[in-house]
Structures are given as structure tokens and as C-alpha cells.
C-alpha positions in Angstrom: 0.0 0.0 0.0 1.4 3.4 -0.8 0.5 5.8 2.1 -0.8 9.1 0.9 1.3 11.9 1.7 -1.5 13.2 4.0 -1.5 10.3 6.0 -0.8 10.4 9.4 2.3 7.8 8.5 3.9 9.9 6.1 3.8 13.3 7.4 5.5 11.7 10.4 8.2 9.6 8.9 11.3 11.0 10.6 10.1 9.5 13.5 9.1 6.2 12.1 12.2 6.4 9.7 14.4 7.2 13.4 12.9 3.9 15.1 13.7 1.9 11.6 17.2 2.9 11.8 17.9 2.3 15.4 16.0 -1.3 14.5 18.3 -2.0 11.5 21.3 -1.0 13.8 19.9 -3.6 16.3 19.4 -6.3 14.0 15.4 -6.3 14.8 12.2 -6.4 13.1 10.0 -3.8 14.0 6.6 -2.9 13.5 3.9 0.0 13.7 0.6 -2.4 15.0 -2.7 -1.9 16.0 -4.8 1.4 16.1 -2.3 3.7 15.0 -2.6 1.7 11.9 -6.2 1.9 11.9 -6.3 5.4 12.6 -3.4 6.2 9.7 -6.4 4.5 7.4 -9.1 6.3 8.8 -7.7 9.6 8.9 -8.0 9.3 12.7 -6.0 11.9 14.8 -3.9 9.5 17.1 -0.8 10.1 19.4 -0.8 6.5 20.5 2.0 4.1 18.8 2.1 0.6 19.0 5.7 -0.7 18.2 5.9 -4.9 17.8 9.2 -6.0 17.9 11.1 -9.9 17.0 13.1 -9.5 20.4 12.6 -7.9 23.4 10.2 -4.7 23.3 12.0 -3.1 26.5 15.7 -3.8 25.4 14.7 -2.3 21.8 12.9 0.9 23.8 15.9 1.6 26.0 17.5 1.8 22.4 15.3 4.4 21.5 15.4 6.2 24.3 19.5 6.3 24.3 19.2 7.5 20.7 16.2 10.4 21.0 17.5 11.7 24.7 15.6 13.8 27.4 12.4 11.2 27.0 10.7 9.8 29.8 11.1 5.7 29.2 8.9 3.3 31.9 9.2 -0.1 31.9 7.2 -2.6 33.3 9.3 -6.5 33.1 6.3 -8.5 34.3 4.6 -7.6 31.2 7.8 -6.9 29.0 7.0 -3.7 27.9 8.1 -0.2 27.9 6.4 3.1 27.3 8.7 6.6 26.0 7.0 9.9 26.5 8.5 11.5 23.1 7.4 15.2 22.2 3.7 14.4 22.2 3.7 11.2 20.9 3.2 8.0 23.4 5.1 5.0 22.3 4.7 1.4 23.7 7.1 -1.6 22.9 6.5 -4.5 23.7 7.8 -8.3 22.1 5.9 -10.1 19.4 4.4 -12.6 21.4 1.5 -15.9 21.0 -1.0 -16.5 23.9 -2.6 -19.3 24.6 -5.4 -19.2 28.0 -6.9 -21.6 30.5 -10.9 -21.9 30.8 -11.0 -20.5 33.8 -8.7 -17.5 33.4 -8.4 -14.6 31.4 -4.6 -14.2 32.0 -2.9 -16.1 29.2 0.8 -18.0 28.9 2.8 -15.7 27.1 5.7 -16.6 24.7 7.7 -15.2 22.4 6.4 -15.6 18.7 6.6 -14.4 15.2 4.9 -11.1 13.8 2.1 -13.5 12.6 1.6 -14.6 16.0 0.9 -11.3 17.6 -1.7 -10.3 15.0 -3.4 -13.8 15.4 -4.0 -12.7 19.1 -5.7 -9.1 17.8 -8.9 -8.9 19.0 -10.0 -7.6 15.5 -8.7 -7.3 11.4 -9.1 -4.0 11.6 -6.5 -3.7 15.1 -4.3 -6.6 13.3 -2.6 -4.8 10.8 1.2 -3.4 11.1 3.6 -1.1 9.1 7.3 -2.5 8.4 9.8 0.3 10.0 13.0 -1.0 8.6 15.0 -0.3 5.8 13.6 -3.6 3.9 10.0 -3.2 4.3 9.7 0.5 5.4 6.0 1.7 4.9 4.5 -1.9 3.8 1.4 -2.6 5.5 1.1 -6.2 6.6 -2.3 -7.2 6.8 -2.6 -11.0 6.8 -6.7 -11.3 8.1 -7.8 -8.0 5.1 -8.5 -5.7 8.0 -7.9 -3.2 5.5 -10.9 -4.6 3.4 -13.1 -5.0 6.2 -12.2 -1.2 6.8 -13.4 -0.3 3.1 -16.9 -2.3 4.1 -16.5 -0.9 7.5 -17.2 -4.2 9.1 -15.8 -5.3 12.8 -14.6 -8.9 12.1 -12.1 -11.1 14.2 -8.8 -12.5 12.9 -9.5 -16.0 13.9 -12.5 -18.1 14.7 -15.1 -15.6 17.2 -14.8 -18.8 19.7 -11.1 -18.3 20.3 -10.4 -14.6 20.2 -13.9 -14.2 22.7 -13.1 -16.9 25.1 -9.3 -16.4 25.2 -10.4 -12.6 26.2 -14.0 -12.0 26.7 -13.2 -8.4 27.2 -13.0 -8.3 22.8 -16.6 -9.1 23.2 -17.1 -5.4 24.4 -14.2 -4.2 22.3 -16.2 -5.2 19.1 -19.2 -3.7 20.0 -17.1 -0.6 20.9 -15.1 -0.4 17.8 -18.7 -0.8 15.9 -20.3 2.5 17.9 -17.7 4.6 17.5 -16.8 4.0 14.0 -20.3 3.4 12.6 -19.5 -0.1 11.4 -21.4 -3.2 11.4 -20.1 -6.3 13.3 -19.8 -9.5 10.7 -23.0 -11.9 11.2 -20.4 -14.8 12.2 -18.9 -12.5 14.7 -21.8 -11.1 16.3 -23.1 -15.0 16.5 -19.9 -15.2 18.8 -20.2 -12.7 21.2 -24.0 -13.9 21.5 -22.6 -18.0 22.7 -19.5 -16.7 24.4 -21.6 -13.9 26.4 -21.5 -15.9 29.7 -17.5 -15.3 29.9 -17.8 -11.6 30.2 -18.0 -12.7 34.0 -14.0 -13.4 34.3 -13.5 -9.5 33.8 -13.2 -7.0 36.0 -15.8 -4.3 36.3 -13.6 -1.8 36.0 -12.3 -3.3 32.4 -16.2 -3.4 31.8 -17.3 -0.1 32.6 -14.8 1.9 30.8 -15.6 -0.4 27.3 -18.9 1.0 28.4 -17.9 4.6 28.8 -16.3 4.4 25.7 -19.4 3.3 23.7 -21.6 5.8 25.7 -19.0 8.8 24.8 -19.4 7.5 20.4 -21.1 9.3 18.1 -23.8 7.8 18.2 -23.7 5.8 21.6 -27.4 3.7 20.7 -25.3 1.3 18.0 -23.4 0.2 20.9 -26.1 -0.2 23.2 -28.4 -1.7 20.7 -25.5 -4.6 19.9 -24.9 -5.2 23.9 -29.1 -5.6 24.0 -29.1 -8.2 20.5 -26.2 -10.2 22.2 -27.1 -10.1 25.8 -24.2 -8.4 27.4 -26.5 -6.0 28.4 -28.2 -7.9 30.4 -25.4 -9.2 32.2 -23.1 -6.2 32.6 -26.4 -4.1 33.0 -30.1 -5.4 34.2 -31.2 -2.0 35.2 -31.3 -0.9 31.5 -32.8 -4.3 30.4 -35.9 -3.6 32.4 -36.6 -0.6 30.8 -37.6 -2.4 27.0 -41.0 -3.8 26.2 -44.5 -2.1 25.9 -47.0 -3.7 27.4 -50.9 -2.7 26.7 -54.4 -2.7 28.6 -57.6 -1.8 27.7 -55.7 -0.9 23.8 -53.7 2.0 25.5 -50.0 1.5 25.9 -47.0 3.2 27.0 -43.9 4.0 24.6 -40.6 1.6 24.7 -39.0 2.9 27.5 -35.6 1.3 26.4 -35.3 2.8 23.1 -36.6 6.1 24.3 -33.7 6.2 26.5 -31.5 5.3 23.6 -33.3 8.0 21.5 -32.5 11.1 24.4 -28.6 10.1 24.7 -27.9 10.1 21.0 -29.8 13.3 21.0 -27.7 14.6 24.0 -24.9 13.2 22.2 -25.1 16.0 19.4 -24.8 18.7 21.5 -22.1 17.6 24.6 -19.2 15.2 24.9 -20.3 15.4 28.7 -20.0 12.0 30.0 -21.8 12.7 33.3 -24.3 14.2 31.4 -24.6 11.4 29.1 -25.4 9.3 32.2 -28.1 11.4 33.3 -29.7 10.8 30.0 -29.2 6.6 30.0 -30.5 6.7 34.3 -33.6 9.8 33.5 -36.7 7.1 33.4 -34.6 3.9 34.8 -37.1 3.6 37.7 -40.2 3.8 34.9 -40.2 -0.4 35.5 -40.7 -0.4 39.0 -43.3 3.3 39.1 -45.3 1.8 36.3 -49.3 1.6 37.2 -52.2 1.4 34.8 -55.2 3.8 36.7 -58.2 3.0 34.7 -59.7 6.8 33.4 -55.8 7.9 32.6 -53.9 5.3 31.8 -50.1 4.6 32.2 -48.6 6.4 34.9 -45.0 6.5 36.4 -45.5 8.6 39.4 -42.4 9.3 41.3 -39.9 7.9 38.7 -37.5 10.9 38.9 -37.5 10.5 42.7 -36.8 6.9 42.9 -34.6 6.9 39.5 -32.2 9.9 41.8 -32.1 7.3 45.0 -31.3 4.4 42.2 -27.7 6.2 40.8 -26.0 5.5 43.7 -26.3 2.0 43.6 -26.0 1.7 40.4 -22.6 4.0 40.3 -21.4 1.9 42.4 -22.1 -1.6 41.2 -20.5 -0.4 38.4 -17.1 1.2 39.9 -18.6 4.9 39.1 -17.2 7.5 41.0 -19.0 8.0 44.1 -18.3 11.7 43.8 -19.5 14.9 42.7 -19.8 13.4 39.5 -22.5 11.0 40.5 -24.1 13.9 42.3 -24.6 16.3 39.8 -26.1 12.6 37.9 -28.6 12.3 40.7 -29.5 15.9 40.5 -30.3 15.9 36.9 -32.6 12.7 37.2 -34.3 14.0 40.2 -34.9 17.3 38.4 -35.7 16.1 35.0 -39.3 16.9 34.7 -39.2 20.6 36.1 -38.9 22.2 33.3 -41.1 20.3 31.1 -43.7 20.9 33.8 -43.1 24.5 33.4 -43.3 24.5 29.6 -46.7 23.6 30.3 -48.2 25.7 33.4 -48.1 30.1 33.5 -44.5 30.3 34.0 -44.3 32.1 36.8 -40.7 34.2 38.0 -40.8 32.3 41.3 -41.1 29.1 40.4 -38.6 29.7 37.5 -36.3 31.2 40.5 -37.2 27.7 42.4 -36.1 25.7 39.9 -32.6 27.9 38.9 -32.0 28.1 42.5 -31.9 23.9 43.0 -30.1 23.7 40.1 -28.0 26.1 40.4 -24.8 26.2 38.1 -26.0 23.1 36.8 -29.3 24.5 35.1 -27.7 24.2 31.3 -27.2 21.2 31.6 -30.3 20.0 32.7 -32.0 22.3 30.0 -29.6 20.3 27.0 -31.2 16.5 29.5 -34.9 18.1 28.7 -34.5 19.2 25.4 -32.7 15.7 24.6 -35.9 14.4 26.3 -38.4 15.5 23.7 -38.5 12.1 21.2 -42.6 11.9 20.5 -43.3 10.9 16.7 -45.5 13.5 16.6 -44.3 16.6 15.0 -46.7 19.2 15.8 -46.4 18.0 19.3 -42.6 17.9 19.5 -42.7 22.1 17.7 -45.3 22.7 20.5 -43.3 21.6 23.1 -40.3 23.3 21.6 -41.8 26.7 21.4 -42.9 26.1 25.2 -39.5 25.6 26.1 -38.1 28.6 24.7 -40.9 30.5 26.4 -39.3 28.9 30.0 -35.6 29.9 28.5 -36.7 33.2 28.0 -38.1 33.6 31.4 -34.9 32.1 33.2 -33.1 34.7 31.3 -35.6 37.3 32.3 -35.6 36.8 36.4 -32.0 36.7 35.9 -31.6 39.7 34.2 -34.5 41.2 36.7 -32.5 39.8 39.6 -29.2 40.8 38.9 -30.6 44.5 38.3 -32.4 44.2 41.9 -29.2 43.5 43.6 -26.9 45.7 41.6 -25.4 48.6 42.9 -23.3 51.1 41.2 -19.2 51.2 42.5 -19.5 54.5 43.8 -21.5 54.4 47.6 -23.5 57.7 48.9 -20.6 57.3 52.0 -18.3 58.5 48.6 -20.4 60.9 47.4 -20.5 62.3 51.2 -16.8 62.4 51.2 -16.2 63.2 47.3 -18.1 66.4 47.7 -19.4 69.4 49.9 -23.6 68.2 49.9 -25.5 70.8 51.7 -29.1 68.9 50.5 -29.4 65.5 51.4 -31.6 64.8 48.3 -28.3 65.4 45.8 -27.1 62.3 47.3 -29.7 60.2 45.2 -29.6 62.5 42.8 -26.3 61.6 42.0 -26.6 57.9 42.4 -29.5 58.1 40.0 -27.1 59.4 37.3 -24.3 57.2 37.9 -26.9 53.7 38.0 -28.5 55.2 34.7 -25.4 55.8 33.0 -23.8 52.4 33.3 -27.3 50.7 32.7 -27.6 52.7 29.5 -24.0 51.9 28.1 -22.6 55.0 29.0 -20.2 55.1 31.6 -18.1 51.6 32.5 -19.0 50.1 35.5 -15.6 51.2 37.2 -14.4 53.1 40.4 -12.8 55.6 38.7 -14.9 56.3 35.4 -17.7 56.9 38.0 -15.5 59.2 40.0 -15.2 61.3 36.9 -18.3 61.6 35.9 -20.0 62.3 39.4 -17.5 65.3 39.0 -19.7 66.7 36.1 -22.6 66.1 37.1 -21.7 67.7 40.5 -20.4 70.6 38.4 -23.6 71.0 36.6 -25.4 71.1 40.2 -23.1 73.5 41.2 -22.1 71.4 43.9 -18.8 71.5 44.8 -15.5 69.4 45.5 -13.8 69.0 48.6 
């Protein structure tokens, strides 16, 4: 493959051509592998690199390192590898190796193997590929499994049979499903059939490993792919209930309520257009997630879910920390979004009045934009007159909040300049000038006239005094 001169390959070859050399010098192969590869393809920015090398990735890094100078090399011997801190640039080494793993473990035996070894152990084509860095192969891509095809069809594939690469590491399960949502691929049928028999091994990971698969697939583009393969495969429901419970519709007397699981997904791929907020992300996947358990049919009105918000806010906490979520202000500011979620849509729909718009500002406090972007995200009905109705009711409850705000900040305003300055700033023989001149000072700077500064104020007080023929001291 000849790398376009735009790629992020080529317009950074002195430092791939640097590595090559100090390889040739060494009498080692070494490789660019995994997602910097992918990303050079995909016009992906990256500053991770991936080196591979036939020998030992920490000896070949301390190399490196003697050769660039002032870098910061780490090196971790249980693992065999080594990290340099280079300009901006991250690069990991590490030894081509070949795994194999017990049933019951997802820590493999690790031995030293060929370059064809370390890409059979790729959780997928498209992480599988390399680039040769030395003199005799510089710039040729190695891609043995076609990841580079499967890019073009933008399909998530594994190198070897799904069986293997998921229950050698079940974690790839999530990785695949990650991949998927954040690049807008499909997974392969084959694949997908995997994940969905090898499901029940996700339970040798570690929640943490889980939940920041799961962070990553709630921060993509367009986080409901992800969440829609987890559902299909039934990770979900492993790594996950609470979310589970939300899908079905169930009906009585012919009136039903709305999918409460793909609503959910609806509101955080519409959140996810306007923030990269992962907090507020979450508030968006936890607004309705104690609908389930508030859900009552009341003949005469139908579906109700009385109380959700409140339960849903007492629910984050365990849910946070089931799933090794900070038990911080993060999940605070989660549990006052889904407590609050409603207000405002209650208020788009009652005579907004300014105190219960100063209520409302006043529990949310700094918070209150966000919540506003959680509400608007919230507004998923099919029907569009509806949806423009509500709309137009919410900008009526924006304008207020900016209104009492604008009305507040005016009531407890005052001008830099005191009547105790006036007093000492001039010789006031009537009381009443005192105002007077306060008057023309709060006027000014309201108007755009004067700057709402110590010493402009000073200066104009002085000719306004002079025009009341009220003198200095």
C-alpha cells in the first residue's frame, strides 16, 4: 500500500524512519501495529504508537530512548513492555508474542512468537494490521486477516474463529461492540453469533475493564449502535439489568405506553449531538430507569409513572457503584439531573411564573444548562406538531430564566460609587443630591454610557456635581 502523503504515516516519517534505523542498527524487526494503523487508514487523529518488535520490546525501547534523549522511558518486566514519552507522541514496545489461556482464566501463557503470532492474538482485522519500520519493508502494510478490506466495508470482524479470540479474552466481546459505535461499522453476522454464545464469559472480567468499554461506547457518536448490539447479544443484560428492564410495551384496555428502552437510547444520541459530557450522558441513559418499577395502569388515565424521577435519583447510587462509578461529585450532579428532569417540562406547560422559575434555577444552580440540553434531549414523540409545540414552550421557560435573571441581577446591583463616597467626594449641603447623583451614575452604566468602574464613576460624578453647582472638597 502506498500511504498518501496526508497520512498520518507519512507526514511523520522522521520519527518512524528514526525507530527503523535504530532497529536495523539492532538487528530487529520492527513494526507500527494496531490502532495507529487503523487510525493512519481512517484519517484518525492518534498520538498513540504501538511498536511490535522480533526481540525484546524493553531492550529495543531503552535503544530508543538512548538515541532520542531527554524522554521519559517506563518499563514494566512482568509484562515486557516499555512506554517513551517523546514530544507528544506515546510509544509502547512490547515483544511479538503468542497467547494461549486456561478456561478458567483470562490471564494467558505468554511466549515469544513471530509477527504473525501477535496479529493472530488481535482482538480484531481491523486492530491486526502493522507497518514494516525497517530499511527492507519501510511503509509496507502487513495485513494478513484483510482488516484493510473490512475497513473499506467498514465491518468489525475477528482474525480467527469468534470462539477463540472471545473466550481467550472476553473483554474483545465489548471491544467489538465498541469499535462498531464509534466508528459506525457493522459487526460481521459470524462475529456477532460469537459474542452472542460466548456472552457468559464476560463474568472473568473485572468491572472496571467493563465499565470503561462501556464509557467508551456511551462517549461515540452515536452511543445507541453500541447499546443496541450489547441488548441483540445479551451483554447487556449481564453487565447491565437495570437498562434491560426498561424495553417492552405492554398494553391494557388498547392503550400502551412508549418503549421505554429505546426512548432512552433516542434522548442520549440526541444529548450526544450537543455535549461530549460523559456525566451528562449518564443522566440521560438513568432519566426514566425507575419507569419499571413506578409503572401503574389507573383506569380513566392510563399509564402512569409517578415518582420515577425521585426513585430513579435514590437508584444512581447504587447503580454508580455496582458499576465502579465515581461515588463523587460526578454522581451527584447525575442524581440531581434525574431528580430534576421533569421541572422544566412541567413548566413548559403551566403560567411560568418568576418564582417558580427562581425555584427551579436556585436547585439547580450552576448546573441548570445542563439540565436544560437533558430536557431538550428528552423530547423524542413521533409527533411533530407535538414535538414544535413543546419546543416553542421551552423557549418560552428559556426566555423567562433569562428574564428573572436579568430582573435579579438588576435588583441587587449597585453602582461602584457608595453615597458614604459621594459624602466624602463632595461638599452636599441637600441631602436629596445624594440620590440624585446615584441616579445618574446607576442610569449611565445601565444605558452603556459610563463603565461600571471606580474611577470612570469618579469622573463623571464630578460633572454632574459641576452641573449642580455642587462642589469638590
Amino acid at each position: 500500500m502506498k500511504w498518501p502523503s496526508d497520512s498520518l504515516f507519512v507526514a511523520h516519517n522522521d520519527l518512524f524512519k528514526s525507530i527503523g534505523q535504530i532497529a536495523d542498527k539492532a538487528g530487529i524487526e520492527a513494526y507500527v501495529i494496531g490502532g495507529f494503523v487503523r487510525d493512519t487508514i481512517l484519517y484518525r487523529p492518534s498520538k498513540d504508537i504501538d511498536i511490535v518488535v522480533l526481540g525484546s520490546g524493553i531492550e529495543f525501547a531503552k535503544q530508543v530512548a538512548s538515541a532520542f534523549k531527554n524522554v521519559k522511558l517506563s518499563y514494566f518486566e512482568h509484562f515486557g513492555t516499555a512506554q517513551i514519552i517523546y514530544q507528544d507522541w506515546i510509544l509502547e514496545f512490547v515483544g511479538a508474542r503468542k497467547e494461549s489461556y486456561r478456561q478458567d482464566s483470562r490471564n494467558p501463557v505468554v511466549e515469544s512468537g513471530t509477527l504473525r503470532d501477535d496479529q493472530e492474538r488481535r482482538d480484531l482485522t481491523i486492530n491486526a494490521m502493522s507497518i514494516g519500520l525497517n530499511q527492507a519493508n519501510f511503509g509496507q502494510l502487513i495485513d494478513p486477516f484483510n482488516g484493510l478490506e473490512d475497513i473499506e466495508k467498514q465491518l468489525v470482524r475477528t482474525p480467527l474463529d469468534p470462539d477463540k479470540t472471545f473466550s481467550d479474552d472476553p473483554l474483545r466481546m465489548l471491544r467489538a461492540i465498541r469499535f462498531a459505535s464509534q466508528l459506525g461499522f457493522r459487526i460481521d453476522a459470524i462475529t456477532l453469533e460469537g459474542i452472542e454464545r460466548n456472552k457468559d464469559r464476560i463474568a472473568i472480567i473485572s468491572q472496571e475493564r467493563i465499565t470503561d468499554e462501556l464509557n467508551k461506547i456511551i462517549l461515540s457518536p452515536v452511543p445507541s449502535i453500541g447499546f443496541e448490539y450489547l441488548f441483540d447479544t445479551g451483554l447487556l443484560k449481564l453487565i447491565f439489568p437495570e437498562m434491560v428492564d426498561l424495553y417492552g410495551v405492554e398494553t391494557v384496555n388498547g392503550l400502551s405506553h412508549k418503549d421505554n428502552f429505546y426512548h432512552t437510547l433516542q434522548v442520549l444520541d440526541n444529548l450526544a449531538l450537543m455535549t461530549q459530557d460523559l456525566w451528562l450522558r449518564w443522566a440521560a441513559i438513568l432519566h426514566d430507569i425507575a419507569k419499571p418499577a413506578t409503572k401503574r395502569f389507573e383506569p380513566g388515565i392510563g399509564w402512569t409513572f409517578h415518582g420515577h424521577e425521585d426513585k430513579g435519583s435514590r437508584m444512581v447510587k447504587p447503580i454508580f457503584s455496582k458499576l465502579k462509578l465515581p461515588l463523587n461529585e460526578k454522581m451527584k450532579f447525575v442524581q440531581k439531573l434525574v431528580l430534576l428532569h421533569l421541572r422544566p417540562i412541567v413548566l413548559s406547560q403551566d403560567v411560568v411564573t418568576d418564582s417558580a422559575v427562581r425555584r427551579l434555577m436556585m436547585e439547580v444552580g450552576e448546573d441548570i444548562d445542563a439540565l436544560m440540553l437533558l430536557c431538550k434531549s428528552d423530547i423524542t414523540s413521533k409527533n411533530e406538531k407535538k414535538v414544535e409545540r413543546i419546543k416553542k414552550n421551552f423557549s418560552l421557560v428559556e426566555q423567562k430564566m433569562k428574564a428573572v435573571q436579568e430582573k435579579d441581577y438588576l435588583r441587587n446591583w449597585q453602582p461602584p460609587i457608595s453615597g458614604n463616597d459621594i459624602l466624602e467626594l463632595f461638599n452636599i449641603q441637600d441631602k436629596a443630591h445624594i440620590g440624585v447623583l446615584k441616579s445618574a451614575v446607576k442610569a449611565a452604566i445601565l444605558e452603556g454610557r459610563l463603565a461600571d468602574d471606580r474611577l470612570a464613576c469618579i469622573a463623571f460624578l464630578k460633572q454632574e456635581a459641576k452641573a449642580l453647582n455642587i462642589s469638590e472638597k
